[in-house]
mmJSON file of the N, C-alpha and C atoms, coordinates in Angstrom:
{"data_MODEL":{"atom_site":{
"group_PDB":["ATOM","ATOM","ATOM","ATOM","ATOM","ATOM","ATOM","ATOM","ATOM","ATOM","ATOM","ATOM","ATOM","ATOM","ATOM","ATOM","ATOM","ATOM","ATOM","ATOM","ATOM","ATOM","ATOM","ATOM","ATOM","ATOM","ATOM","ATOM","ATOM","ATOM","ATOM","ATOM","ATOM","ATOM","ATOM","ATOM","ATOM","ATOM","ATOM","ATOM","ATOM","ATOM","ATOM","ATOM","ATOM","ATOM","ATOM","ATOM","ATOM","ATOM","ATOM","ATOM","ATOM","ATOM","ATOM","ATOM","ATOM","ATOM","ATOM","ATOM","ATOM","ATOM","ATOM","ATOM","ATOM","ATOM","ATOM","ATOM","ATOM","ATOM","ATOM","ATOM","ATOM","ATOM","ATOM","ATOM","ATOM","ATOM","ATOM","ATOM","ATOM","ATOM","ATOM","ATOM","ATOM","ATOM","ATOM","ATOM","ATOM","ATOM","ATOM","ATOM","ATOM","ATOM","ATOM","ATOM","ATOM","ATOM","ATOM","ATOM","ATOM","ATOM","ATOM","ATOM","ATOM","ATOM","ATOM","ATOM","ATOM","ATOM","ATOM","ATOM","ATOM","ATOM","ATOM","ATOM","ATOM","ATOM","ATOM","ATOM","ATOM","ATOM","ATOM","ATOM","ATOM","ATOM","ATOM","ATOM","ATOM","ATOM","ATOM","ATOM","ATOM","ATOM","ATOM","ATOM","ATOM","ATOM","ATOM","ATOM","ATOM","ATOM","ATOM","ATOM","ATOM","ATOM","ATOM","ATOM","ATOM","ATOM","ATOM","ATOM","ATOM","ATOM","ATOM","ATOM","ATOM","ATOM","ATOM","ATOM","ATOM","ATOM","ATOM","ATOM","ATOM","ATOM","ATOM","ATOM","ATOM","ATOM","ATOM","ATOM","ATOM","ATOM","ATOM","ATOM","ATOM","ATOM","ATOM","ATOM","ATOM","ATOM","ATOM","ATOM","ATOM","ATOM","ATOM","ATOM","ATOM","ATOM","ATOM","ATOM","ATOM","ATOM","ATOM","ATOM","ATOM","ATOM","ATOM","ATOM","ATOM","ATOM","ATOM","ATOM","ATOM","ATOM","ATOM","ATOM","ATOM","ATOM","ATOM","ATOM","ATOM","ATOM","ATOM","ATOM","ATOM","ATOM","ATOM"],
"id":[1,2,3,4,5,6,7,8,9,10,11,12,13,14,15,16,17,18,19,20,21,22,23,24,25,26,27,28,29,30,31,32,33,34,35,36,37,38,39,40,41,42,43,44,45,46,47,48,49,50,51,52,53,54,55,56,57,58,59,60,61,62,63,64,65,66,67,68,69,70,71,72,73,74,75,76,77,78,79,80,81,82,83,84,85,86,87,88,89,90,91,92,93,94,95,96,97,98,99,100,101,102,103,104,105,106,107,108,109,110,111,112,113,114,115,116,117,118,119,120,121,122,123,124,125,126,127,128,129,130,131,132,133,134,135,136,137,138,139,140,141,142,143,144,145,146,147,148,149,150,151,152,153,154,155,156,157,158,159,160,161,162,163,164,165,166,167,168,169,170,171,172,173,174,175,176,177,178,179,180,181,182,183,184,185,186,187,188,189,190,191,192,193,194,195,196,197,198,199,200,201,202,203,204,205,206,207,208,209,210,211,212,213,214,215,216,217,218,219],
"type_symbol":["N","C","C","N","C","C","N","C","C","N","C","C","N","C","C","N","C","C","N","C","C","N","C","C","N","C","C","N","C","C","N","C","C","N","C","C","N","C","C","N","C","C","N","C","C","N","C","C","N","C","C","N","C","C","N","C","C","N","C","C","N","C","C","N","C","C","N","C","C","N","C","C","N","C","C","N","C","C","N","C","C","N","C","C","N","C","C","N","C","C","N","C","C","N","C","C","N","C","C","N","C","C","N","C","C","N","C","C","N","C","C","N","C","C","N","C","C","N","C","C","N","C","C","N","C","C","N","C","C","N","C","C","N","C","C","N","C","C","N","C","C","N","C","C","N","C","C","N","C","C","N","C","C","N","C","C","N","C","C","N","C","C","N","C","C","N","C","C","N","C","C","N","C","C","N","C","C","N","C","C","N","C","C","N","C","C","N","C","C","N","C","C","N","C","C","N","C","C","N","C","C","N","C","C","N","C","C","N","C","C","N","C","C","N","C","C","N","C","C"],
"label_atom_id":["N","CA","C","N","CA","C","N","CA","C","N","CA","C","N","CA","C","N","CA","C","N","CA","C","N","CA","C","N","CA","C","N","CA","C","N","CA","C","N","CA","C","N","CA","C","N","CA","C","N","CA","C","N","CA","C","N","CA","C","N","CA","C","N","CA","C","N","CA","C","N","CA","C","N","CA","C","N","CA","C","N","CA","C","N","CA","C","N","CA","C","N","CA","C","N","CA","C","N","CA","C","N","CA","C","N","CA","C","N","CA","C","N","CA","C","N","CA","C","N","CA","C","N","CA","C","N","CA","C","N","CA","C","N","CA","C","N","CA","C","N","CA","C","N","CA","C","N","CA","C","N","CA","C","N","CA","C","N","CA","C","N","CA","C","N","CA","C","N","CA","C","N","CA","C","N","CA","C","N","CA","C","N","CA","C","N","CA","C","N","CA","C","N","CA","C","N","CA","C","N","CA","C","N","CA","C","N","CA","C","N","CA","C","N","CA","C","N","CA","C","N","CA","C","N","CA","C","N","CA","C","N","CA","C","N","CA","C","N","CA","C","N","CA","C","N","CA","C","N","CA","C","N","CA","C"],
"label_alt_id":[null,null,null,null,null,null,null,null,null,null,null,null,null,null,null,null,null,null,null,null,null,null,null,null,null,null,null,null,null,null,null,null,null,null,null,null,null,null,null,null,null,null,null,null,null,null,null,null,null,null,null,null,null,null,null,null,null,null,null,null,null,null,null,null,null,null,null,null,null,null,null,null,null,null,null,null,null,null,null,null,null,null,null,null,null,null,null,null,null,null,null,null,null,null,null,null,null,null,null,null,null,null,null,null,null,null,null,null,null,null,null,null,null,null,null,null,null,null,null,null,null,null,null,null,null,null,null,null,null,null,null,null,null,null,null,null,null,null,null,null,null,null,null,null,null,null,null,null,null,null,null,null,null,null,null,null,null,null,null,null,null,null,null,null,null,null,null,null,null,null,null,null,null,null,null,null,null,null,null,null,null,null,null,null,null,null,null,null,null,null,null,null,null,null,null,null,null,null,null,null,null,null,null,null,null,null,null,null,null,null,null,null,null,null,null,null,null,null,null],
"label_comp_id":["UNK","UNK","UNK","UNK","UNK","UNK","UNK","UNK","UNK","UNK","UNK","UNK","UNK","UNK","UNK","UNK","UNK","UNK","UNK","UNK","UNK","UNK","UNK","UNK","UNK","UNK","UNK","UNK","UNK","UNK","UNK","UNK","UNK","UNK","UNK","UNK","UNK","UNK","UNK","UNK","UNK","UNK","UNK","UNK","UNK","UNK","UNK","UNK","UNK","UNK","UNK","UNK","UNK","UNK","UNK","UNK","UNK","UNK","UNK","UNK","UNK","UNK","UNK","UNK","UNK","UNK","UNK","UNK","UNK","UNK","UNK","UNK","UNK","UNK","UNK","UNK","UNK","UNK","UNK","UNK","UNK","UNK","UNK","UNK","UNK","UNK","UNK","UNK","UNK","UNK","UNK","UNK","UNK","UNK","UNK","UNK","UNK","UNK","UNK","UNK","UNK","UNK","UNK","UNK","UNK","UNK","UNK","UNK","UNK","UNK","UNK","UNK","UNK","UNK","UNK","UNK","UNK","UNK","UNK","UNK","UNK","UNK","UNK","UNK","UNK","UNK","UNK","UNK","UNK","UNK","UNK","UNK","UNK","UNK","UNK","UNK","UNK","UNK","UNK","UNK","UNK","UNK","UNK","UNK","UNK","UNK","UNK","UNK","UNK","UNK","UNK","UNK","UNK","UNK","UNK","UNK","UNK","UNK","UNK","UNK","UNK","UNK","UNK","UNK","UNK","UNK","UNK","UNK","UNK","UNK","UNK","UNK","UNK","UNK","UNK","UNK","UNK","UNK","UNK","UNK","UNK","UNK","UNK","UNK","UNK","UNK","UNK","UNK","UNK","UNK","UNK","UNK","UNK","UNK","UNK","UNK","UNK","UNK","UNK","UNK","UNK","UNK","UNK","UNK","UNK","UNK","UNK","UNK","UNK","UNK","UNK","UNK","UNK","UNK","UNK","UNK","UNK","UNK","UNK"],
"label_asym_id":["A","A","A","A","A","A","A","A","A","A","A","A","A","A","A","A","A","A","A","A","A","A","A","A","A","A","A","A","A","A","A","A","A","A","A","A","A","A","A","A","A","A","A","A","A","A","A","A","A","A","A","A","A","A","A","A","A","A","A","A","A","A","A","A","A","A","A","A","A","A","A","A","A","A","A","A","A","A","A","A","A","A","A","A","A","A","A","A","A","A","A","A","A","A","A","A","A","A","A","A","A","A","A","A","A","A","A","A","A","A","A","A","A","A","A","A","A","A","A","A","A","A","A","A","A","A","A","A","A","A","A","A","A","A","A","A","A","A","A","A","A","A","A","A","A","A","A","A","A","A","A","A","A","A","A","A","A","A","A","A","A","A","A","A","A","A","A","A","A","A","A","A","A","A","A","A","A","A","A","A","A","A","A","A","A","A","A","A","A","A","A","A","A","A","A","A","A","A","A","A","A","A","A","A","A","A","A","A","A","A","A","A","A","A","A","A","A","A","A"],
"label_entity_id":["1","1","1","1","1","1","1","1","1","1","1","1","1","1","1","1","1","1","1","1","1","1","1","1","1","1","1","1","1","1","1","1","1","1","1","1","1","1","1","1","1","1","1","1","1","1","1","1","1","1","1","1","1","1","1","1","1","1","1","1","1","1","1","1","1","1","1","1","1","1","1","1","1","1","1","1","1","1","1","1","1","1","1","1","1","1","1","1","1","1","1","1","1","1","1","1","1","1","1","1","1","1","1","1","1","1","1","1","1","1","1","1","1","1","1","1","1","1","1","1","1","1","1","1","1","1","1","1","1","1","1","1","1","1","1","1","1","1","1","1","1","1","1","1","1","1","1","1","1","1","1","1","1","1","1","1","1","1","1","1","1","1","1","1","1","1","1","1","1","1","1","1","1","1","1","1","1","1","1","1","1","1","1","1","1","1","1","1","1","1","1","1","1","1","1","1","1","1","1","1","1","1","1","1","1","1","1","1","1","1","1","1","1","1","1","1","1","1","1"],
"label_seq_id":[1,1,1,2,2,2,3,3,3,4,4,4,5,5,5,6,6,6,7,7,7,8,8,8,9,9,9,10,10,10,11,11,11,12,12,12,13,13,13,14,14,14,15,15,15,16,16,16,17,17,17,18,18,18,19,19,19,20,20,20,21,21,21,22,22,22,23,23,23,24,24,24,25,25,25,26,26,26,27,27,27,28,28,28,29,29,29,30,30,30,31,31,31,32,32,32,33,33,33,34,34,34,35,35,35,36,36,36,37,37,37,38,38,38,39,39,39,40,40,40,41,41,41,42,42,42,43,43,43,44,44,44,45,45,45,46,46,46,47,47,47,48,48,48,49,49,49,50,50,50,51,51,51,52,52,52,53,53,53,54,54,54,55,55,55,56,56,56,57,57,57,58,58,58,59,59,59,60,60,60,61,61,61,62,62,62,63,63,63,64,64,64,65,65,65,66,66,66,67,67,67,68,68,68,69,69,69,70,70,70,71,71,71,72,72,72,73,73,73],
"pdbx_PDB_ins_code":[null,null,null,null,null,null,null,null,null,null,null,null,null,null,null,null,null,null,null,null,null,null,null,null,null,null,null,null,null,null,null,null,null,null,null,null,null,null,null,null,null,null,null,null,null,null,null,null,null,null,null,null,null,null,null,null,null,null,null,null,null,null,null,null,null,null,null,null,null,null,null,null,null,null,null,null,null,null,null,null,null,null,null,null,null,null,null,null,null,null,null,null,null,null,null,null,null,null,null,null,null,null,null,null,null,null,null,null,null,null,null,null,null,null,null,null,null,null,null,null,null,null,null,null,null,null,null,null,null,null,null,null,null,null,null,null,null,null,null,null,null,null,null,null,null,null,null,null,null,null,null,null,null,null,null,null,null,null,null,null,null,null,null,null,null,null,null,null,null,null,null,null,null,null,null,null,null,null,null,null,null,null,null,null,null,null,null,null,null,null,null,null,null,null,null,null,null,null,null,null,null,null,null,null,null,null,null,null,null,null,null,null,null,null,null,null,null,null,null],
"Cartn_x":[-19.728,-20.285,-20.843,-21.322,-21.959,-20.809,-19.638,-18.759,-18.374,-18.622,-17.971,-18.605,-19.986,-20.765,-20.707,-19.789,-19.557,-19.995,-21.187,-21.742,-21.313,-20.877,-20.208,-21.488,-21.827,-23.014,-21.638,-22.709,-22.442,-21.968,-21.351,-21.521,-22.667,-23.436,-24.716,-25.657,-25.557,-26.743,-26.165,-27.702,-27.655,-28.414,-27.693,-27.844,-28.266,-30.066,-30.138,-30.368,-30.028,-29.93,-30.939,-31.888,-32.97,-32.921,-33.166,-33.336,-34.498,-35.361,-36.515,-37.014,-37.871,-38.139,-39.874,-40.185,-41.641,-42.668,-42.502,-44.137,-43.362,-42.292,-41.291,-40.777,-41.427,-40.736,-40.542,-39.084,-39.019,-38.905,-39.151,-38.828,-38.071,-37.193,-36.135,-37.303,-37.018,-37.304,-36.333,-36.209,-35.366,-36.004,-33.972,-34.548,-34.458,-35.616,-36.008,-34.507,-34.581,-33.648,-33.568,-32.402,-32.663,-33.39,-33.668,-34.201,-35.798,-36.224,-37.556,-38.8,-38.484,-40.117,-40.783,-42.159,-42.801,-43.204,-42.308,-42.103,-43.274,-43.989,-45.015,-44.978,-45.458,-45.259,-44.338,-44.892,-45.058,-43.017,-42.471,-40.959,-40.481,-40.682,-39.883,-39.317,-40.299,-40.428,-39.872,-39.528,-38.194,-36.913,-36.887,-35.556,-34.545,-36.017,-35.351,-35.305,-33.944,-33.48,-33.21,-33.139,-32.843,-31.787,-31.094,-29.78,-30.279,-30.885,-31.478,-32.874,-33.361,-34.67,-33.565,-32.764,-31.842,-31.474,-30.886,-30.054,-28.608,-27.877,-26.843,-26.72,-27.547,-27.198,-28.499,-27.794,-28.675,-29.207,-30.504,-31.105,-30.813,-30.092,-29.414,-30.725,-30.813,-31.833,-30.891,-31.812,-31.206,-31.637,-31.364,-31.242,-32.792,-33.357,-35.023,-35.534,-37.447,-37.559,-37.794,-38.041,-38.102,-39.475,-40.937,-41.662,-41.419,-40.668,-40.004,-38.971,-37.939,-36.759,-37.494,-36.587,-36.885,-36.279,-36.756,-35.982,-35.972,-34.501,-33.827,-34.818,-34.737,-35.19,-34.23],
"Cartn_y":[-21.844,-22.82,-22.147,-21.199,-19.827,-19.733,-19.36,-19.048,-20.367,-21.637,-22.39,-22.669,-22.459,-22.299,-20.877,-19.788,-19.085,-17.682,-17.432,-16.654,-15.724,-14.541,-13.862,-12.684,-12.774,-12.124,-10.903,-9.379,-8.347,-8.61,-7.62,-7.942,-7.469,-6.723,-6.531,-7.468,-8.486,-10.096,-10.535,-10.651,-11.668,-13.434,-14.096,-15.393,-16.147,-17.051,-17.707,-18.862,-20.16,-21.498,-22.115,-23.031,-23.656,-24.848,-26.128,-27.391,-27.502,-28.537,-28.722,-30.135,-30.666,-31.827,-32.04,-33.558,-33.358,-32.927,-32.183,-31.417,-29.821,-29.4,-27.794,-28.005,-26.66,-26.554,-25.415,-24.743,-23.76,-23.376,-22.098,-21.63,-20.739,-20.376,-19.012,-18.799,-17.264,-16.163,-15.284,-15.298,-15.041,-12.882,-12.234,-10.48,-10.156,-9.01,-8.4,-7.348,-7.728,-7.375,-5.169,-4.924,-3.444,-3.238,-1.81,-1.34,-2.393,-2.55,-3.508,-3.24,-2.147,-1.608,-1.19,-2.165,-1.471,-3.105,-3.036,-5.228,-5.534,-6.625,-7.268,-8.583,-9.185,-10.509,-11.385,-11.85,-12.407,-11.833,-10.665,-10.322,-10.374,-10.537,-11.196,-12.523,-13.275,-14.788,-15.465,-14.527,-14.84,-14.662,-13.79,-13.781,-14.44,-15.34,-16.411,-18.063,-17.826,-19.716,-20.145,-22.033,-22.911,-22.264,-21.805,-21.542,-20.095,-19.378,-18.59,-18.702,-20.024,-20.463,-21.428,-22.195,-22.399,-21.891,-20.623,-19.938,-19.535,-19.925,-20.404,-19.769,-18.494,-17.235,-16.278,-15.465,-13.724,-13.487,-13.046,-12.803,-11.917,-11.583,-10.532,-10.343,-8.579,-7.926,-7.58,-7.851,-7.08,-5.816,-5.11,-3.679,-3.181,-4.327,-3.885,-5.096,-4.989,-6.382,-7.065,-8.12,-9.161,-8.29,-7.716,-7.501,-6.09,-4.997,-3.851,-3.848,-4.782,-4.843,-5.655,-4.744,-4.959,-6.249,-7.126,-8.161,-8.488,-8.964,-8.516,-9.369,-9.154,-9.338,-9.953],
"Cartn_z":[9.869,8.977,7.725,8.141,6.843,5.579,5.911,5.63,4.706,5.411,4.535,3.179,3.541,2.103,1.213,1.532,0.421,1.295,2.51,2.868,3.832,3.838,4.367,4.899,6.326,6.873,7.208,7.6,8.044,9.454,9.987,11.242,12.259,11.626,12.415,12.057,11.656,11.548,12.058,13.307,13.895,13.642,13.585,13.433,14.792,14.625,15.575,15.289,15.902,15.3,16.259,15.495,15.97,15.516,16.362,16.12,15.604,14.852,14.167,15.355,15.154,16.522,15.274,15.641,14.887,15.253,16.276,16.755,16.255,15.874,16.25,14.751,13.836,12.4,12.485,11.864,11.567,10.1,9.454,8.432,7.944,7.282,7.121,5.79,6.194,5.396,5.167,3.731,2.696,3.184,3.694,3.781,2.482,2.151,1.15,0.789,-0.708,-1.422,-1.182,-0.663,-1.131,-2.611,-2.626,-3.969,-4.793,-4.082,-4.232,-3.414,-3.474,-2.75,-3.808,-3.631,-5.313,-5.916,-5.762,-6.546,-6.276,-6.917,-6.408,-6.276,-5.673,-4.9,-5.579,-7.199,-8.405,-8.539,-8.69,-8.875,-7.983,-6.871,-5.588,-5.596,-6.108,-5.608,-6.765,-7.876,-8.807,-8.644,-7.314,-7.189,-6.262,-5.215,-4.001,-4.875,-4.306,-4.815,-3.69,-3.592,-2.744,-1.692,-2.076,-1.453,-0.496,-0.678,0.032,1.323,0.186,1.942,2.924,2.427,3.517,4.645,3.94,4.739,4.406,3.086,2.964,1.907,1.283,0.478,1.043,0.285,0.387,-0.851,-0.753,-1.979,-2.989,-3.817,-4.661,-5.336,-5.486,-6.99,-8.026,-8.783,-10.041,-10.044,-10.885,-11.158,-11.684,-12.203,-12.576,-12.461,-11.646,-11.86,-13.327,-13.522,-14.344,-14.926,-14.869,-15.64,-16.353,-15.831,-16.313,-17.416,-16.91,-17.703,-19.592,-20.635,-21.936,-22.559,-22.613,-23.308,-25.042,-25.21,-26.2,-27.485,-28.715,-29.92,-30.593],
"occupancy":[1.0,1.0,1.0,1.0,1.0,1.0,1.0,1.0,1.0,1.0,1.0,1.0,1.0,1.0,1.0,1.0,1.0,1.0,1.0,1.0,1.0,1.0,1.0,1.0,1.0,1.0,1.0,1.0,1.0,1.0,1.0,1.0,1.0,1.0,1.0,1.0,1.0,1.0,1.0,1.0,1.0,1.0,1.0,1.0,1.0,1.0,1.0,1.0,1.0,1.0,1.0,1.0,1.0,1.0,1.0,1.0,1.0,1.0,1.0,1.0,1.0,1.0,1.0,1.0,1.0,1.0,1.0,1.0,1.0,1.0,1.0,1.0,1.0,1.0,1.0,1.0,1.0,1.0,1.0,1.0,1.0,1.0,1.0,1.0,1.0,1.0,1.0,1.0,1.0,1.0,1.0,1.0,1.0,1.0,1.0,1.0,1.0,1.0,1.0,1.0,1.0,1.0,1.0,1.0,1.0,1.0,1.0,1.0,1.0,1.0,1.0,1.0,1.0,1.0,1.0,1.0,1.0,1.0,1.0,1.0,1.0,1.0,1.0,1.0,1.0,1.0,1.0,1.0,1.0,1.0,1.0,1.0,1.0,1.0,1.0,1.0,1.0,1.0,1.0,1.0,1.0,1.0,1.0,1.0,1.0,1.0,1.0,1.0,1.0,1.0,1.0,1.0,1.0,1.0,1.0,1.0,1.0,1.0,1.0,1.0,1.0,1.0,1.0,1.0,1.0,1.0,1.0,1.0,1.0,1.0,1.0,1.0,1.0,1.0,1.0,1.0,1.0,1.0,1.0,1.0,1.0,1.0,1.0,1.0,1.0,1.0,1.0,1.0,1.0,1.0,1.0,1.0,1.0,1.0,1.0,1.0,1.0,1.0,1.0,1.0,1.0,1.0,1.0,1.0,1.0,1.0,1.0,1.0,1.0,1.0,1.0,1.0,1.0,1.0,1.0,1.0,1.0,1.0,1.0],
"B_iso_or_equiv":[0.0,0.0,0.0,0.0,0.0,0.0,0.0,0.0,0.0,0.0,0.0,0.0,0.0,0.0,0.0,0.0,0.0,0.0,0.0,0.0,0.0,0.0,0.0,0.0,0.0,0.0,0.0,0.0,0.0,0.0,0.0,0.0,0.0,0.0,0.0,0.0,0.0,0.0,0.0,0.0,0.0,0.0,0.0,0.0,0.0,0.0,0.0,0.0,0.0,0.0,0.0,0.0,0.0,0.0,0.0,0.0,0.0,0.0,0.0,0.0,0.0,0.0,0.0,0.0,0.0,0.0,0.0,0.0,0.0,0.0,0.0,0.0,0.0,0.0,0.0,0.0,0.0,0.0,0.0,0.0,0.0,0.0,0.0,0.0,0.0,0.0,0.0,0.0,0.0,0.0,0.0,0.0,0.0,0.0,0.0,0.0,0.0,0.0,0.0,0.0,0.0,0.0,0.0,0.0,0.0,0.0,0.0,0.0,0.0,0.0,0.0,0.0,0.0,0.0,0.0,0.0,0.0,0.0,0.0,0.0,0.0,0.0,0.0,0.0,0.0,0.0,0.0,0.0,0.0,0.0,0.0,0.0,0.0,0.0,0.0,0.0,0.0,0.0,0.0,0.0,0.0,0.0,0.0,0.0,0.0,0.0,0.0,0.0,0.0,0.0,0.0,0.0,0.0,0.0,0.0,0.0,0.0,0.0,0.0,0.0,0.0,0.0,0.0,0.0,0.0,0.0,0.0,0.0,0.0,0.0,0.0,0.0,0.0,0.0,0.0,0.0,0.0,0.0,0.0,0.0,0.0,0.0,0.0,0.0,0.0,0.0,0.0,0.0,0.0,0.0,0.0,0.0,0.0,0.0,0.0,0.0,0.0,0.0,0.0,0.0,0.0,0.0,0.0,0.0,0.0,0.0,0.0,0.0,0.0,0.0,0.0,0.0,0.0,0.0,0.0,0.0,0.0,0.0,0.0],
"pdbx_formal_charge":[null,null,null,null,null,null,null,null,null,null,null,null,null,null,null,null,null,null,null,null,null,null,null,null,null,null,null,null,null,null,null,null,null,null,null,null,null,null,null,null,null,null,null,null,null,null,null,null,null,null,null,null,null,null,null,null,null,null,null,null,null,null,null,null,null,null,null,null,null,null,null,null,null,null,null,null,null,null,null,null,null,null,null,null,null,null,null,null,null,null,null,null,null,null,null,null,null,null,null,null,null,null,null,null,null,null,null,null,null,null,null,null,null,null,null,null,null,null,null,null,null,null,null,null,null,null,null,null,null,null,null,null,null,null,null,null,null,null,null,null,null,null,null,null,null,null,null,null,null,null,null,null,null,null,null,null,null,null,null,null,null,null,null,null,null,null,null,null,null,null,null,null,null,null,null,null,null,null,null,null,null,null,null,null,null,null,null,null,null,null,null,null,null,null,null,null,null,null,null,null,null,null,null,null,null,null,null,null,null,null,null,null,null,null,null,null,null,null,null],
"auth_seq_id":[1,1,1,2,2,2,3,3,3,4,4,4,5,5,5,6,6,6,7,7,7,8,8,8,9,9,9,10,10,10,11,11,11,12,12,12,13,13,13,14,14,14,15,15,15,16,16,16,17,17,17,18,18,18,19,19,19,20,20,20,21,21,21,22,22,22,23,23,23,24,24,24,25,25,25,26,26,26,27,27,27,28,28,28,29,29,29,30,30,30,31,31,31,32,32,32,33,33,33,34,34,34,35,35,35,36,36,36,37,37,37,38,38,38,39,39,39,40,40,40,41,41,41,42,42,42,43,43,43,44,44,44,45,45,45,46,46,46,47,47,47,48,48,48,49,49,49,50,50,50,51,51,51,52,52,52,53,53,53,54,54,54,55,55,55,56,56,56,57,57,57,58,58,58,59,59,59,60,60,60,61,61,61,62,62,62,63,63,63,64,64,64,65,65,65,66,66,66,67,67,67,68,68,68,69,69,69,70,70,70,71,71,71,72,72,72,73,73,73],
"auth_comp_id":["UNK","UNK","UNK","UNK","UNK","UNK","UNK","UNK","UNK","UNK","UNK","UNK","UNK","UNK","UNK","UNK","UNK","UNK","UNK","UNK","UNK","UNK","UNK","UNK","UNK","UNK","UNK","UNK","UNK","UNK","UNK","UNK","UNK","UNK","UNK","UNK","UNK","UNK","UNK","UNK","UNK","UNK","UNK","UNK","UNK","UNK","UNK","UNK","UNK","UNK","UNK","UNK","UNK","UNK","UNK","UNK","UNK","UNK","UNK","UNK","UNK","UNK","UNK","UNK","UNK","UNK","UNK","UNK","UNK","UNK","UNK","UNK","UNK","UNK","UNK","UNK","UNK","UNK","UNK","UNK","UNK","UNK","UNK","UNK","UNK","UNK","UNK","UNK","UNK","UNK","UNK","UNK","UNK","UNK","UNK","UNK","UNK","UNK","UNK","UNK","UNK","UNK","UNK","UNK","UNK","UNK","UNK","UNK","UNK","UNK","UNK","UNK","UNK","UNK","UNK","UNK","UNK","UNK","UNK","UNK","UNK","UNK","UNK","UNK","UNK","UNK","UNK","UNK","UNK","UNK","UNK","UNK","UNK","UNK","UNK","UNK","UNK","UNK","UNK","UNK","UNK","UNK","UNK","UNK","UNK","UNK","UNK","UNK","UNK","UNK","UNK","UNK","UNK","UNK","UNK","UNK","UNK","UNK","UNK","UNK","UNK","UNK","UNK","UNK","UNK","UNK","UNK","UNK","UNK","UNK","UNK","UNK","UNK","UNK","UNK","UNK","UNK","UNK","UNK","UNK","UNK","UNK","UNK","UNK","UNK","UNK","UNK","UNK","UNK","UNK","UNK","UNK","UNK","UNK","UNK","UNK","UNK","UNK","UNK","UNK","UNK","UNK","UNK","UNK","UNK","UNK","UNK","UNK","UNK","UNK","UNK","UNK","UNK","UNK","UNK","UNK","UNK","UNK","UNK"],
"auth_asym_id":["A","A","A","A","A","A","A","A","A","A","A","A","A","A","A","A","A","A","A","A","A","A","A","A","A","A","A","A","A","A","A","A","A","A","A","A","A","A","A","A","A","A","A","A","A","A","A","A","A","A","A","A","A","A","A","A","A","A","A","A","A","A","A","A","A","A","A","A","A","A","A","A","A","A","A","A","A","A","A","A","A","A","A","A","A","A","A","A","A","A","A","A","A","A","A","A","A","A","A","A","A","A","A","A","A","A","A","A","A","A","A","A","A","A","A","A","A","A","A","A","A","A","A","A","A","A","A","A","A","A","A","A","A","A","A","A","A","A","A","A","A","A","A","A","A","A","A","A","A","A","A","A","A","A","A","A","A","A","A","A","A","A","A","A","A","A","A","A","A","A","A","A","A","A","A","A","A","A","A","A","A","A","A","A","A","A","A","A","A","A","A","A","A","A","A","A","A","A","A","A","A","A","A","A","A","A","A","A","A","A","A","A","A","A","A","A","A","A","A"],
"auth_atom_id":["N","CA","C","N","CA","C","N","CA","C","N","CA","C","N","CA","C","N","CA","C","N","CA","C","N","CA","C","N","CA","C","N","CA","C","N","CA","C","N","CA","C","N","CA","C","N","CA","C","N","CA","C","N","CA","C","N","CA","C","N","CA","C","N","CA","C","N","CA","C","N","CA","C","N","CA","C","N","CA","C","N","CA","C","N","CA","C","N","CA","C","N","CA","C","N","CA","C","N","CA","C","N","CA","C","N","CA","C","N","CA","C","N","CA","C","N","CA","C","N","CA","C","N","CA","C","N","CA","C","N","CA","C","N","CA","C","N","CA","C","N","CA","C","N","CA","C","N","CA","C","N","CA","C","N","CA","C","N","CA","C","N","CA","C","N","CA","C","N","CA","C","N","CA","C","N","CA","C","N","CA","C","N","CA","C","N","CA","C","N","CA","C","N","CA","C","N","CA","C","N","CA","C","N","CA","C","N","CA","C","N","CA","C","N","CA","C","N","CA","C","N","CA","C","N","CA","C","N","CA","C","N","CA","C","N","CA","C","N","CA","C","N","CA","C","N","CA","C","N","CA","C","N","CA","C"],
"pdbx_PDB_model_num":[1,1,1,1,1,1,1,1,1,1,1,1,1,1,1,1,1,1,1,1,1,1,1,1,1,1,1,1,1,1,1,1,1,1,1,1,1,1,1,1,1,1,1,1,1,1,1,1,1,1,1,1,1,1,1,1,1,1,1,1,1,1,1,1,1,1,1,1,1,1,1,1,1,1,1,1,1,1,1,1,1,1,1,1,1,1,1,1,1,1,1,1,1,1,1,1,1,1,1,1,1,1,1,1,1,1,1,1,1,1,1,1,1,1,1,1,1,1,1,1,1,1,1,1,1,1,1,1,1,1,1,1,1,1,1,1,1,1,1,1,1,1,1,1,1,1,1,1,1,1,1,1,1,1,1,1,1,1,1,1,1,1,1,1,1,1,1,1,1,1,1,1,1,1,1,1,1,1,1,1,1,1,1,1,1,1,1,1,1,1,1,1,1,1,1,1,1,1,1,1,1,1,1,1,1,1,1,1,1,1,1,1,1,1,1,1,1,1,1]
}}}
């Protein structure tokens, strides 16, 4: 089903599927991007979209966070 939305997991993720019920919520947490140790809370949380608290992408970094990188003039 991953797959049909575009998402192609490793084969070492493991995937576990949980029903929600109204007393039973679960939440996905979006794994931390390689190369982002250091980041602070604030450049993380620019880089998770909808499609990632789903479940139904992976959080991509960019190459520097958002307060490092020079923006153009």
């Amino acid at each position: 089903m991953l797959a049909d939305f575009g998402l192609e997991l490793p084969k070492d993720v493991e995937v576990r599927v949980h029903d929600s019920t109204a007393d039973q919520r679960y939440i996905m947490l979006a794994m931390r991007p390689k190369a982002t140790r250091g980041w602070t809370e604030a450049e993380l949380a620019r880089l998770v979209r909808r499609d990632c608290m789903i479940g139904t992408a992976i959080v991509a970094a960019p190459s520097k966070p958002a307060s490092r990188r020079r923006t153009a003039r």
